[in-house]
N, C-alpha and C positions, 0 to 999 in steps of 0.2 A: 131525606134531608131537606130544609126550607133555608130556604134565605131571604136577604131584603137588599131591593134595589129603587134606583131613583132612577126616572127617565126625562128627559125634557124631548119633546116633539116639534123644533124648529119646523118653518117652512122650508127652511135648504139641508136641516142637517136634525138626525136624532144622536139622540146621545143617551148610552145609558152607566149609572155605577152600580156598581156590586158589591155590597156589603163585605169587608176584609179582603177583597180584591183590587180598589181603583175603578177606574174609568176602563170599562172594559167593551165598550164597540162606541162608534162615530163615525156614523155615515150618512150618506145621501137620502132626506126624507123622499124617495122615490121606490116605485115596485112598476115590474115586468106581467103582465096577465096574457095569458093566452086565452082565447076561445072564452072567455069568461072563465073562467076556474079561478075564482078567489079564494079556495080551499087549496090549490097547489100552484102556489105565483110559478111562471116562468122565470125571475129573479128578483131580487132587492138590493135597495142600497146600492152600493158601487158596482157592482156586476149590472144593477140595470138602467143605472145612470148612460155606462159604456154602449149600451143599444141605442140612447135618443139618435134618432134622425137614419136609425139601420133598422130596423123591425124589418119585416115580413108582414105577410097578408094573417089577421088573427092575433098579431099581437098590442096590446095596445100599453104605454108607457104614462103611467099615472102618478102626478105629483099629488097627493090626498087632501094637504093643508096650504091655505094661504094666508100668512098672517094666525087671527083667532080662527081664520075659519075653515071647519071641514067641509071641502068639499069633495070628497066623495067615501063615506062613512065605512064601507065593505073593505075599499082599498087599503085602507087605516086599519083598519082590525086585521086582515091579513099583515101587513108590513109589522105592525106591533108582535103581533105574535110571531111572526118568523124570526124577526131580531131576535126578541128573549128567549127564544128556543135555541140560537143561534150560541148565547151564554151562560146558559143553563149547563148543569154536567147531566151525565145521566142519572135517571130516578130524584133529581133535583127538580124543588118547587120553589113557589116565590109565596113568602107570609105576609109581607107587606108591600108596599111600594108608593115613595112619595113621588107625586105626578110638580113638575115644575110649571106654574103659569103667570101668561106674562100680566104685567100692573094693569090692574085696574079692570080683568076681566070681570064678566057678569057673571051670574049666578049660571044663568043659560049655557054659557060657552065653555064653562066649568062642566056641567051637566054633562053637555057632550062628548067631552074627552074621557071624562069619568065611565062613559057608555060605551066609548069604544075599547077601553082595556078594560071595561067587565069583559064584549062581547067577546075579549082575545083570552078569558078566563082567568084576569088580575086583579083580585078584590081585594078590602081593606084597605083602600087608596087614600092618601092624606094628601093634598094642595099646599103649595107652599110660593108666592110670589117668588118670580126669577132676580129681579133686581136684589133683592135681601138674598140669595143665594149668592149670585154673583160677588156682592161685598163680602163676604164670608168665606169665599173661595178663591180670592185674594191676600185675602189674610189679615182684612183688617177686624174691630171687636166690636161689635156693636151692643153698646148700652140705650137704657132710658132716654140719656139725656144727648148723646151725639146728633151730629149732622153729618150722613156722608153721602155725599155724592157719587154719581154715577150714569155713563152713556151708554147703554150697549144697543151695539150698530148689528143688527138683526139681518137679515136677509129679505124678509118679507115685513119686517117689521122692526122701529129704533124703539127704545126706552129711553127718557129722562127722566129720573128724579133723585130728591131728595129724601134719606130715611133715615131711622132709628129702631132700637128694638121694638118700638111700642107700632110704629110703619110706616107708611110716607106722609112723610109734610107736605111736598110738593111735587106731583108727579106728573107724568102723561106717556103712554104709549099714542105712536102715529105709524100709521100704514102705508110706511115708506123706509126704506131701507136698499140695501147692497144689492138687490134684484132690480130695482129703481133706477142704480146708479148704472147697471149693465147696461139695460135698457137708451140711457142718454149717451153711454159710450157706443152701441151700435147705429144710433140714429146721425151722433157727429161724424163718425168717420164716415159715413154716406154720405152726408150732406156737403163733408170738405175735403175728403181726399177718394169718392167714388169707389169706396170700398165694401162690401158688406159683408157681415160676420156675424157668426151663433153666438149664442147665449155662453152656451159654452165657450166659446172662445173669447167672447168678452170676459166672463169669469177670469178665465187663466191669464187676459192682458193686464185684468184689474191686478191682482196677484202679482204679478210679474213687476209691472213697472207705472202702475196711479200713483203718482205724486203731486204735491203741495207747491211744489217747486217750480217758477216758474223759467229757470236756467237749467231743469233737470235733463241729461241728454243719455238716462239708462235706455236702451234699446232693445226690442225682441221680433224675432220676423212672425208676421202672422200670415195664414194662408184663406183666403177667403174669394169671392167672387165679384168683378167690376158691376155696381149698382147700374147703370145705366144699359148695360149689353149682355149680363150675364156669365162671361167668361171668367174663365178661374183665371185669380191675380194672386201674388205672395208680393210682400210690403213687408219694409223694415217701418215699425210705427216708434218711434219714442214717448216718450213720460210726456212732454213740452206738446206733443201731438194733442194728446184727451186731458188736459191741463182744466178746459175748460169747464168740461161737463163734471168732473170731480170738484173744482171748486164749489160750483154750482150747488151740488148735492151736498158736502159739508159747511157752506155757510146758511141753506133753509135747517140744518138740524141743529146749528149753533143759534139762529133765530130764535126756535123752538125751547130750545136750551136758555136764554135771556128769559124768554115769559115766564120759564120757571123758577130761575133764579130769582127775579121780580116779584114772586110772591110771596118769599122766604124770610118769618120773621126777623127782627135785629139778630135773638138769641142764635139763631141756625147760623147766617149768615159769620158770627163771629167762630163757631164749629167747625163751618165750612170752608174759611178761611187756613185754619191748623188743617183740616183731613184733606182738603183738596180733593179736585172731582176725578174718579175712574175712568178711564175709558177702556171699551170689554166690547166683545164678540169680533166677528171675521172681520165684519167692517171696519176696524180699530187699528188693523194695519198699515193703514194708507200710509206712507211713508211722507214726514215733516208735518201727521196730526197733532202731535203732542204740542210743537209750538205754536201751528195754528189755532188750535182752539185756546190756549193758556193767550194769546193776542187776545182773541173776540170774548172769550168769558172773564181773564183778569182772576181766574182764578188758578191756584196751582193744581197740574195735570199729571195723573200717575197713569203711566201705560200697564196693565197687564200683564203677568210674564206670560201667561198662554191666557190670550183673548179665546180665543175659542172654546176653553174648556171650563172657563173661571167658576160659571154655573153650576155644572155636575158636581164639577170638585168640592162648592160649595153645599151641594146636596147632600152629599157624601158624608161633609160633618157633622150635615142637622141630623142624617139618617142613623146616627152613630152616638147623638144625644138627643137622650129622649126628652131631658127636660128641656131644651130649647125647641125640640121638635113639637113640643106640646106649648111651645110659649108664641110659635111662629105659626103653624099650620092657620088657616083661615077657619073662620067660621061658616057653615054654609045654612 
């Protein structure tokens, strides 16, 4: 029996759907290797997320992708193939599978992706821009003649742009995104309240309680260690605490977002005014986004009902019409 599935290969998260099944795995772009054995990972995804920072002697914990970029090609070809095996029934194959990539890649970085789910045995591969997946898997319609907008807040990477059936008017991917914004949440709370804390644990603060807000007083305890002495501390940190570094981080992407909007003929502009711009992916949760960026762009702001999935789901439908799949797929 064969089926067809659609994968997107974030920096923090893969996702893949399954033709008349849904969105059927989403997990942590991460794999567990021991000893070198890339032919049998010690784990993937969420199981070997749970290892960072506990390994043993032999094992080593390998994120593969950063942004467009692989970096490290084996580790990706095993992680892809464990997933899809993971989804697969038995004596089940895969006939096609569209690969999701983000705006504005090059023919090269296409190439490579394309090479590591050959080497995972996934051929017949068709490319499909993420941002035009995303609006699709929202639910809105894209013709000829539209303008719709859309942010997705990426992990290792944001998207802006503007599209239409035919493809972007105005776009740009930039290699900065929600792994970015950790990063300035672990560097502040060391620099102002002599705390330090993992990635992970930044993640789950971001999660918790990043707000826009700057009377927000949600609170969560975090357990981490004194920057200056090294002793283990737990702190109640509030929203109003990392206020700073999150604004910080959504007003350079709303900048970003202005040059684009700035380049957008009259016609679009008038489009884009009725569609109003998306905002998608994990990053799109920060709680009080929607009004801030509808302040700084002045344009109207539709949240996502699941940011995090918009894409697949979006896949899903091209993967399900052929003749839009054939009107979208990229040229290479």
């Amino acid at each position: 029996m064969r089926t067809e599935i659609a994968i997107e290969i974030g920096t923090s998260f893969t996702k893949i759907y399954k033709s008349k099944c849904d969105v059927v795995l989403c997990e942590p772009t991460v794999i567990a290797i021991k000893n070198d054995n890339y032919k049998k990972p010690y784990a993937v995804g969420s199981d070997a997320l749970k290892l960072v920072g506990k390994t043993a002697d032999g094992i080593k914990i390998i994120k593969p992708v950063n942004a467009v970029e692989i970096l490290d090609f084996n580790a990706l070809t095993a992680l892809i193939s464990a997933f899809v095996n993971k989804i697969l029934k038995p004596f089940e194959s895969v006939k096609r599978i569209l690969l999701s990539v983000q705006c504005g890649s090059d023919g090269e970085v296409i190439r490579h992706f394309e090479n590591a789910l050959q080497s995972a045995r996934l051929y017949n591969i068709c490319t499909v821009e993420t941002p035009v997946l995303s609006v699709l898997g929202v639910g809105n319609v894209l013709t000829q003649t539209s303008a719709n907008g859309i942010i997705d807040f990426g992990g290792g990477q944001t998207t802006i742009c503007v599209l239409n059936l035919n493809g972007v008017i105005s776009g740009v991917s930039v290699d900065f995104g929600g792994n970015d914004l950790n990063k300035s949440i672990i560097k502040h709370l060391e620099e102002e309240v002599n705390i330090t804390i993992t990635d992970t644990q930044a993640e789950a603060l971001k999660k918790s309680v990043a707000s826009l807000m700057q009377d927000d007083d949600t609170k969560t305890v975090v357990s981490g260690k004194e920057t200056t002495s090294g002793k283990a501390r737990t702190m109640l940190i509030s929203a109003s605490m990392i206020v700073k570094p999150v604004m910080e981080f959504v007003n350079k992407i709303a900048e970003i977002a202005v040059m684009v909007l700035n380049k957008l003929p009259d016609e679009s502009i008038i489009e884009l005014n009725h569609n109003g711009i998306i905002l998608t992916g994990g990053g799109s949760n920060l709680y009080g986004l929607q009004d801030y960026m509808f302040n700084k762009l002045g344009y109207k702001i539709i949240m996502a009902s699941e940011p995090d999935l918009s894409s697949i789901i979006g896949a899903g439908k091209v993967l399900a019409n052929k003749d839009l799949l054939l009107k979208l797929k990229l040229k290479q």
